[in-house]
MARNU-665538 format. One record per residue: residue number from 1; residue in one letter; z, x, y of N, C-alpha, C in turn. Coordinates in pm, whole numbers. Atoms other than C-alpha are relative to their C-alpha. Last residue first. Layout:
atom seq = NUM | type = a | nc3 = Z | nc1 = X | nc2 = Y | cac3 = Z | cac1 = X | cac2 = Y | cc3 = Z | cc1 = X | cc2 = Y $
...
! end
This chain:
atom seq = 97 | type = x | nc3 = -54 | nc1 = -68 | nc2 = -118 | cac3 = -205 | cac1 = 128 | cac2 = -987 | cc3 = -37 | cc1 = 133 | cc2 = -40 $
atom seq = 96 | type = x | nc3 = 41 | nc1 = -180 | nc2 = -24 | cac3 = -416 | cac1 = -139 | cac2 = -1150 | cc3 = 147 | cc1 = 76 | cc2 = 79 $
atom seq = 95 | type = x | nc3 = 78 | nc1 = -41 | nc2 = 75 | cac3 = -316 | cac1 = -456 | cac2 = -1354 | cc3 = -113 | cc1 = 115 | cc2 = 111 $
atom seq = 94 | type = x | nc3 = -21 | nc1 = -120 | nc2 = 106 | cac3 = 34 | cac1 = -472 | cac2 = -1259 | cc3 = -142 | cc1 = -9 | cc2 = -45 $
atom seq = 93 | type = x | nc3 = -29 | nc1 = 76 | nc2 = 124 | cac3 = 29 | cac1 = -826 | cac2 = -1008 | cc3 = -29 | cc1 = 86 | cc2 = -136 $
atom seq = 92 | type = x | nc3 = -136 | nc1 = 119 | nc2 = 14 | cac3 = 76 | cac1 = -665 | cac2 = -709 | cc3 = 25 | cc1 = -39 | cc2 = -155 $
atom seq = 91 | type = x | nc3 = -36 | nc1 = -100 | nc2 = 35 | cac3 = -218 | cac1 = -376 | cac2 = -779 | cc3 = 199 | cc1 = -74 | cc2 = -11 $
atom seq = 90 | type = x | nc3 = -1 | nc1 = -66 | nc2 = 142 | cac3 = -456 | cac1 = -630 | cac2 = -841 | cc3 = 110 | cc1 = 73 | cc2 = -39 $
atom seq = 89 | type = x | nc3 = -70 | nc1 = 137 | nc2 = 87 | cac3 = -392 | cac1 = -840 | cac2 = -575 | cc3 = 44 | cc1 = 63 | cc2 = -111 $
atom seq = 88 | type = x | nc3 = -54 | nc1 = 51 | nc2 = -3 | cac3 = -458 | cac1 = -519 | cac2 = -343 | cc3 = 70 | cc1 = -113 | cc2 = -82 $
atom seq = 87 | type = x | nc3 = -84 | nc1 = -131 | nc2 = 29 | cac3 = -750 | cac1 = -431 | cac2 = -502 | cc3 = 160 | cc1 = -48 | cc2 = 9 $
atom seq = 86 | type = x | nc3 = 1 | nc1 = 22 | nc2 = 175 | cac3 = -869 | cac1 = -762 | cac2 = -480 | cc3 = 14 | cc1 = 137 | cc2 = -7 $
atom seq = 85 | type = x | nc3 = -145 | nc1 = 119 | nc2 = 52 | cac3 = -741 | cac1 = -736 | cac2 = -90 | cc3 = -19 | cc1 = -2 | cc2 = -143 $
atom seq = 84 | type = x | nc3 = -86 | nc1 = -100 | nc2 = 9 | cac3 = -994 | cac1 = -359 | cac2 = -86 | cc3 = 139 | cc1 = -154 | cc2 = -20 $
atom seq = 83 | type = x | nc3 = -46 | nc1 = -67 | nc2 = 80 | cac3 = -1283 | cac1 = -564 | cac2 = -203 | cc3 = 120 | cc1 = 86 | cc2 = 37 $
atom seq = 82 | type = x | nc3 = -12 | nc1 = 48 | nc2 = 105 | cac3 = -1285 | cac1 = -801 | cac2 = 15 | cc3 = 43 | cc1 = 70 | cc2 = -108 $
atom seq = 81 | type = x | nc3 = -148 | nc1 = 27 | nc2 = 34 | cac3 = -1168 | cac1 = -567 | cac2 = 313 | cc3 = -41 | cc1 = -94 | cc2 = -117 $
atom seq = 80 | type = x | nc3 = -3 | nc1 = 91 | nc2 = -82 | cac3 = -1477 | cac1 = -327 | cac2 = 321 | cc3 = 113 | cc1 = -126 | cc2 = -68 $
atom seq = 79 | type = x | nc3 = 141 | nc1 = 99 | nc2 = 18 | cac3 = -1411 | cac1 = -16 | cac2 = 208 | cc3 = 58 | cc1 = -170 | cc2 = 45 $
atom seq = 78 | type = x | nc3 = 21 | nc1 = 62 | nc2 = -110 | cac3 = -1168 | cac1 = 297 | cac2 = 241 | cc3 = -98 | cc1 = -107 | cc2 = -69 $
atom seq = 77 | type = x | nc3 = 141 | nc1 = 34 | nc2 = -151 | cac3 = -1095 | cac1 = 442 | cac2 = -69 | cc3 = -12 | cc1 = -73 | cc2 = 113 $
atom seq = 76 | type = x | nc3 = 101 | nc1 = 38 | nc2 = 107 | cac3 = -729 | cac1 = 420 | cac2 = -192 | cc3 = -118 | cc1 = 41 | cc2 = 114 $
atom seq = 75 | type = x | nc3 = 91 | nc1 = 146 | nc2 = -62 | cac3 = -488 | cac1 = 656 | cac2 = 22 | cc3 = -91 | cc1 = -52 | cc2 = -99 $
atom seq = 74 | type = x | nc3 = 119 | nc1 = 10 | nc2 = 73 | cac3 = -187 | cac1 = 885 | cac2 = -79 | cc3 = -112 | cc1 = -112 | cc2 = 31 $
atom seq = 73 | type = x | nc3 = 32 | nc1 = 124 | nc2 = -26 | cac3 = 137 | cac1 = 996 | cac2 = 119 | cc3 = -153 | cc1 = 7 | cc2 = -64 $
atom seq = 72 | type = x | nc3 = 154 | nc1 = -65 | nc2 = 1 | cac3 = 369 | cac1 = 1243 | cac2 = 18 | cc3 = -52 | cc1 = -149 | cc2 = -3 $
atom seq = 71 | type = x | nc3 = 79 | nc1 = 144 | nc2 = 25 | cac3 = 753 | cac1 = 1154 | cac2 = 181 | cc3 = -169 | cc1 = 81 | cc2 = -45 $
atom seq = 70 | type = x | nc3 = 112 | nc1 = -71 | nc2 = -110 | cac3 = 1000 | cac1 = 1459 | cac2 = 198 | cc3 = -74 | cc1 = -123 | cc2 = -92 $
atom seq = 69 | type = x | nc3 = 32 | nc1 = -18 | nc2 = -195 | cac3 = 1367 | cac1 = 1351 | cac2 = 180 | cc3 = -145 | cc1 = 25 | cc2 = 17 $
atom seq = 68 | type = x | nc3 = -63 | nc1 = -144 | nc2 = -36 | cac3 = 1409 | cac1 = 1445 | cac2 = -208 | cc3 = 16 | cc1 = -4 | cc2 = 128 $
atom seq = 67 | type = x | nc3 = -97 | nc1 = -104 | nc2 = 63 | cac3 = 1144 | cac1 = 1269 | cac2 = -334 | cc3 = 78 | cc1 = 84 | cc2 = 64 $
atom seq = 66 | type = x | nc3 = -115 | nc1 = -67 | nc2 = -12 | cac3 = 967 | cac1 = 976 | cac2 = -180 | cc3 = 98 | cc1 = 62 | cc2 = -61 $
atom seq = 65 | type = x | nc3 = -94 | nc1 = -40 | nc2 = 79 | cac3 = 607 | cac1 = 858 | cac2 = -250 | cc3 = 75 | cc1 = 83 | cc2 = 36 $
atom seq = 64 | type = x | nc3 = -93 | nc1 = -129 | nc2 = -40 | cac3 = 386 | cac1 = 660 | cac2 = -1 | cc3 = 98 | cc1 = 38 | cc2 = -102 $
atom seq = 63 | type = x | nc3 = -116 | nc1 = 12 | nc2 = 97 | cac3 = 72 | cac1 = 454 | cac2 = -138 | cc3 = 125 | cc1 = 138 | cc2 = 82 $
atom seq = 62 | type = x | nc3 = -122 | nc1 = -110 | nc2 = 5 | cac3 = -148 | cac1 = 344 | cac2 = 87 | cc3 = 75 | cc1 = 30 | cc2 = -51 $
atom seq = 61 | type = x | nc3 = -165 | nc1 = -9 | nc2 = 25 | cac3 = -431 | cac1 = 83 | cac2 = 51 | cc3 = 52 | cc1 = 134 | cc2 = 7 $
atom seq = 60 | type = x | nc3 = -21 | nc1 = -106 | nc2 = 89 | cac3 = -771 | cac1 = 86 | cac2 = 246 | cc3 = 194 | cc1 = -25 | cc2 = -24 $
atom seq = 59 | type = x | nc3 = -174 | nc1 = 16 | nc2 = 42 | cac3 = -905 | cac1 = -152 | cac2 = 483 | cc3 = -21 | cc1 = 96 | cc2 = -135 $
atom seq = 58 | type = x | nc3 = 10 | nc1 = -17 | nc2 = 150 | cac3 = -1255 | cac1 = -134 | cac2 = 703 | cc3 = 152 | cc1 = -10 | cc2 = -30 $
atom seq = 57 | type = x | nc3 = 147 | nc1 = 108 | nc2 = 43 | cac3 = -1406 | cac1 = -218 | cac2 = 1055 | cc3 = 57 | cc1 = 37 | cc2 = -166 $
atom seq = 56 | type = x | nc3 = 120 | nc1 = -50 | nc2 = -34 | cac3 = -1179 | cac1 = 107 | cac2 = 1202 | cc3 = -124 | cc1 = -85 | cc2 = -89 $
atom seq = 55 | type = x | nc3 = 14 | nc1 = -87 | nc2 = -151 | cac3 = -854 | cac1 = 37 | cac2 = 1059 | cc3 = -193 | cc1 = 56 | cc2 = -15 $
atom seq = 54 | type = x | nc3 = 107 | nc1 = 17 | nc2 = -45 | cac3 = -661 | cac1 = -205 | cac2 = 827 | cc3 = -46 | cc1 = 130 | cc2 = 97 $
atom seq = 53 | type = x | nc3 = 45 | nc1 = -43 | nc2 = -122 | cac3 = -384 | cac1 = -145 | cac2 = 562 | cc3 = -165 | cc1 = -19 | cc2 = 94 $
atom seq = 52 | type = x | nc3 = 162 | nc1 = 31 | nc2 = -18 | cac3 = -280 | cac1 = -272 | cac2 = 275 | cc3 = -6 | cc1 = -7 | cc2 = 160 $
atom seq = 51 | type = x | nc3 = -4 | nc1 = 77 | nc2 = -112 | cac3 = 112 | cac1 = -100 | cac2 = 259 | cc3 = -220 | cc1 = 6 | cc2 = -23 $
atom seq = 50 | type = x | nc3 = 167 | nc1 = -29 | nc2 = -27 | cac3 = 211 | cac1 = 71 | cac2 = -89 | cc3 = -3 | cc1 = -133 | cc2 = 87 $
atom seq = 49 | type = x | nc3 = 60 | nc1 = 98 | nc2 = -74 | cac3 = 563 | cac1 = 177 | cac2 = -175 | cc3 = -121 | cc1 = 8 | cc2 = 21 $
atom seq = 48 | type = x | nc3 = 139 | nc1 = 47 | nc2 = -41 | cac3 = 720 | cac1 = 429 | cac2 = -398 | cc3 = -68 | cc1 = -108 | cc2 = 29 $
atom seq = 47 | type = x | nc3 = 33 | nc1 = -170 | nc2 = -63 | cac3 = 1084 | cac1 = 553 | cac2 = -414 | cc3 = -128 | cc1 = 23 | cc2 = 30 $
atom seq = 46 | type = x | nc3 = 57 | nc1 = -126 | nc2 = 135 | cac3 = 1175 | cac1 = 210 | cac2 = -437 | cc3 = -59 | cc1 = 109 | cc2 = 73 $
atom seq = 45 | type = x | nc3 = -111 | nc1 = -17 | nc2 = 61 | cac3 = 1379 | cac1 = -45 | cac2 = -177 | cc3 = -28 | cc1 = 141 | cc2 = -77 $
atom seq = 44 | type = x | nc3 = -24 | nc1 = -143 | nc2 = 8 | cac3 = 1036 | cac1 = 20 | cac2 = 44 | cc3 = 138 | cc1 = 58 | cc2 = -48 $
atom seq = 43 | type = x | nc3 = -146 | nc1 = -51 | nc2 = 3 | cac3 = 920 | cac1 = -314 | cac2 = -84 | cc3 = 42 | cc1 = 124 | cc2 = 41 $
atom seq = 42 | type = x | nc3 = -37 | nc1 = -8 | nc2 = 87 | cac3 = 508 | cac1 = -365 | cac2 = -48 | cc3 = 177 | cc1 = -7 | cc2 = 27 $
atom seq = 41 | type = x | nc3 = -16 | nc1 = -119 | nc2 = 32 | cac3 = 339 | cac1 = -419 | cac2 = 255 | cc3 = 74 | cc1 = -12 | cc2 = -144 $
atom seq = 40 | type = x | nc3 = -82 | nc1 = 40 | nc2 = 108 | cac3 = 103 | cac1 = -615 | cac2 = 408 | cc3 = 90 | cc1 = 128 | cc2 = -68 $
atom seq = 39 | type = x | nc3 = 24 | nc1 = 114 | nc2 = -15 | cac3 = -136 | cac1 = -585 | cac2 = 749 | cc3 = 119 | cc1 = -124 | cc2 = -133 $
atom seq = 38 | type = x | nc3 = -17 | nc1 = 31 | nc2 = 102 | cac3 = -67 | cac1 = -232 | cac2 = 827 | cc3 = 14 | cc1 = -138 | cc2 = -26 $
atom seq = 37 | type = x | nc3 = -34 | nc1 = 45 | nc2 = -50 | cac3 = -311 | cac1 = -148 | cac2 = 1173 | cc3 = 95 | cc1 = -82 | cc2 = -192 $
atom seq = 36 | type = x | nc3 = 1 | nc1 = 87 | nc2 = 82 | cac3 = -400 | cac1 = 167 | cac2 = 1193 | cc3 = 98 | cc1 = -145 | cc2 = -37 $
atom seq = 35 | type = x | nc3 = -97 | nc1 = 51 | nc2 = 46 | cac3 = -476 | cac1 = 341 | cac2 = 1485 | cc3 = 6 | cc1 = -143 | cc2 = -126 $
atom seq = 34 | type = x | nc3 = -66 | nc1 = -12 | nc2 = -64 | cac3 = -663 | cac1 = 605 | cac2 = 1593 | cc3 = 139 | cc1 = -57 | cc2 = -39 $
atom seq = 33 | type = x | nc3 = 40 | nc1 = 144 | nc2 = -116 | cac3 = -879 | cac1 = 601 | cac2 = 1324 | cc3 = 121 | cc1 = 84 | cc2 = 35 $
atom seq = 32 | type = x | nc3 = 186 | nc1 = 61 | nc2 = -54 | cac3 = -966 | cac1 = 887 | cac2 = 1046 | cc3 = -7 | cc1 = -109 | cc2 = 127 $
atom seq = 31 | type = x | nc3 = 43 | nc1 = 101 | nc2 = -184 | cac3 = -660 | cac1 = 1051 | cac2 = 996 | cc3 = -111 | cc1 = 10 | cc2 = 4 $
atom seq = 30 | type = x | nc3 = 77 | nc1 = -49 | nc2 = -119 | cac3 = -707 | cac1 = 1174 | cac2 = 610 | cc3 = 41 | cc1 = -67 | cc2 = 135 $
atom seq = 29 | type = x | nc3 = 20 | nc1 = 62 | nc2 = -110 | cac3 = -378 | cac1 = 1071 | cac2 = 345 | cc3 = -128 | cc1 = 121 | cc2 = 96 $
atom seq = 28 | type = x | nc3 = -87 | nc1 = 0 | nc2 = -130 | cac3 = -457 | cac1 = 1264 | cac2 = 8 | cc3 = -7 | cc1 = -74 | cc2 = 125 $
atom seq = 27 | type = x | nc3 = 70 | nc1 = -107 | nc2 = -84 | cac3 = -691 | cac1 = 1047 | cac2 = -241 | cc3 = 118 | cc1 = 64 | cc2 = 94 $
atom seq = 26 | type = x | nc3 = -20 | nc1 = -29 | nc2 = -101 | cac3 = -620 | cac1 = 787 | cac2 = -498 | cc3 = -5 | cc1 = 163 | cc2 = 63 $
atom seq = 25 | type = x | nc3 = 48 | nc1 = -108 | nc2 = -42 | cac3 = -864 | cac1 = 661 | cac2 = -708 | cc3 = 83 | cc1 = 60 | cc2 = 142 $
atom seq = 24 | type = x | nc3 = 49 | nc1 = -63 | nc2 = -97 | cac3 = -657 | cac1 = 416 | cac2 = -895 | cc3 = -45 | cc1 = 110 | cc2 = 74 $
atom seq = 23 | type = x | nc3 = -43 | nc1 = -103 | nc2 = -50 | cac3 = -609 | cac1 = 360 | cac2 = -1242 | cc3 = -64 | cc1 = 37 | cc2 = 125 $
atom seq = 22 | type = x | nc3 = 75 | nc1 = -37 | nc2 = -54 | cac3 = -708 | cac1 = -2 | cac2 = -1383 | cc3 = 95 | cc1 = 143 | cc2 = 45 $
atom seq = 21 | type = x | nc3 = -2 | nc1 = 0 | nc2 = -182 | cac3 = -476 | cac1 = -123 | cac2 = -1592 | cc3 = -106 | cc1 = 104 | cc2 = 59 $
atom seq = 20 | type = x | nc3 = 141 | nc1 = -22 | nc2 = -59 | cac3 = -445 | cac1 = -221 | cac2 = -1939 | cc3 = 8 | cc1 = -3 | cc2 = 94 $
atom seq = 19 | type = x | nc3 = 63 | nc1 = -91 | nc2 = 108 | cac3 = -78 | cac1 = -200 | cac2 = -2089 | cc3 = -86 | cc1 = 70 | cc2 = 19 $
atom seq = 18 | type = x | nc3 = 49 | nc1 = 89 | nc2 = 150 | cac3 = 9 | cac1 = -429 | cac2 = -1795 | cc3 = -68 | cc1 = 145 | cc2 = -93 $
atom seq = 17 | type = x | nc3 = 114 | nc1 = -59 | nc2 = 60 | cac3 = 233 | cac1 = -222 | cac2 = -1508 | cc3 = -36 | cc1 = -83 | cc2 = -174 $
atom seq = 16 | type = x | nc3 = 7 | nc1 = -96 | nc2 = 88 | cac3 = 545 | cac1 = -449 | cac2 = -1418 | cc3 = -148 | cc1 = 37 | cc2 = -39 $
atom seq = 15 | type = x | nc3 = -13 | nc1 = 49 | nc2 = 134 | cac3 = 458 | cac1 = -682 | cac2 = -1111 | cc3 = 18 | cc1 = 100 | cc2 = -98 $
atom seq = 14 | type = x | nc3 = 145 | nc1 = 28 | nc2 = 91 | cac3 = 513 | cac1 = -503 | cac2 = -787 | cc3 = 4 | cc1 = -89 | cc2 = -131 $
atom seq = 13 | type = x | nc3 = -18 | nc1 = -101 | nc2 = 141 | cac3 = 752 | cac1 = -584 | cac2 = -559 | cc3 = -74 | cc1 = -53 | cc2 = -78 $
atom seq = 12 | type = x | nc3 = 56 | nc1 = -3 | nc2 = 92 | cac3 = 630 | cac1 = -754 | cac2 = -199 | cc3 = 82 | cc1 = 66 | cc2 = -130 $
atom seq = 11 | type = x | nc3 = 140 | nc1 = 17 | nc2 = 24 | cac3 = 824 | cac1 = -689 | cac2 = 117 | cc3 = -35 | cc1 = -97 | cc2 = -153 $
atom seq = 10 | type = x | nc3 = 8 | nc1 = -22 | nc2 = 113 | cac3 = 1166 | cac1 = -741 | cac2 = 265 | cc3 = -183 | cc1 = -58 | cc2 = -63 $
atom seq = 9 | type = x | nc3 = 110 | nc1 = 157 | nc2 = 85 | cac3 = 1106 | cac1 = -810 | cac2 = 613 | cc3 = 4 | cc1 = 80 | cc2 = -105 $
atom seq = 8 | type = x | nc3 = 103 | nc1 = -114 | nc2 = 82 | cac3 = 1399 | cac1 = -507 | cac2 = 716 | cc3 = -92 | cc1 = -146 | cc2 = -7 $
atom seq = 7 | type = x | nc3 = 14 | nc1 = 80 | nc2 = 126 | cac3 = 1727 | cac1 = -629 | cac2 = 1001 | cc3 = -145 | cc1 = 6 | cc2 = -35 $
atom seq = 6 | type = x | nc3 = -59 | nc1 = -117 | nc2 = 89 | cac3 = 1824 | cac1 = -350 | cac2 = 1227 | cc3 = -65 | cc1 = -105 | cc2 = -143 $
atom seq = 5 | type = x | nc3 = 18 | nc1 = -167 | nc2 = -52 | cac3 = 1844 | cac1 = -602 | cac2 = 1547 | cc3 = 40 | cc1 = 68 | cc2 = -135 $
atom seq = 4 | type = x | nc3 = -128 | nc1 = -118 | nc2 = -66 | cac3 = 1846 | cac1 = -951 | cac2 = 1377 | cc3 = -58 | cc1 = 145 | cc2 = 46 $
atom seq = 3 | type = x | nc3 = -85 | nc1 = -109 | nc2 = 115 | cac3 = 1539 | cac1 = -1157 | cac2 = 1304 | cc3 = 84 | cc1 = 58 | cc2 = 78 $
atom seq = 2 | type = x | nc3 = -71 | nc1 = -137 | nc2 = -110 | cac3 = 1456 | cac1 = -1472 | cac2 = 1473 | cc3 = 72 | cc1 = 102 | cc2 = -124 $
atom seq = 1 | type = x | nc3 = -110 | nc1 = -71 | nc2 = 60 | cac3 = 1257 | cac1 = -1733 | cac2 = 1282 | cc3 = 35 | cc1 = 122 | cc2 = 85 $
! end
């Protein structure tokens, strides 16, 4: 498939939040690796997106929130990628964010 110059991979959108949900531990963004490598991402139609991310032997989700022009960015724990994709699934299909 050939994408156009300017043209987005429309991501993921979340499932509506379930009643019961897990509440994530999220944390301010740290630089800890050089480079990270985002492996999935969410929609960035909305004012808050979240990209599952890889870096340095481990994965951690991201959440970025946009108000106003100025972006704050939030991280789940770091840990090893099983548990951070069932995070991930989890957070697709409304039962954590």
């Amino acid at each position: 498939m050939v994408v156009a110059w300017g043209e987005r991979h429309h991501g993921h959108h979340l499932a509506p939040l379930q009643a019961t949900h897990e509440v994530i531990d999220w944390r301010p963004e740290v630089p800890r690796a050089d480079r990270v490598k985002v492996k999935e991402h969410t929609c960035d139609c909305r004012a808050t997106f979240y990209e599952l991310c890889r870096a340095g032997g481990l994965m951690f989700v991201r959440r970025t929130h946009r108000l106003r022009g100025v972006a704050t960015v939030h991280e789940s724990p770091w840990a090893l990628s099983g548990r951070v994709e069932a995070l991930w699934l989890r957070l697709l299909i409304g039962s954590a964010r």
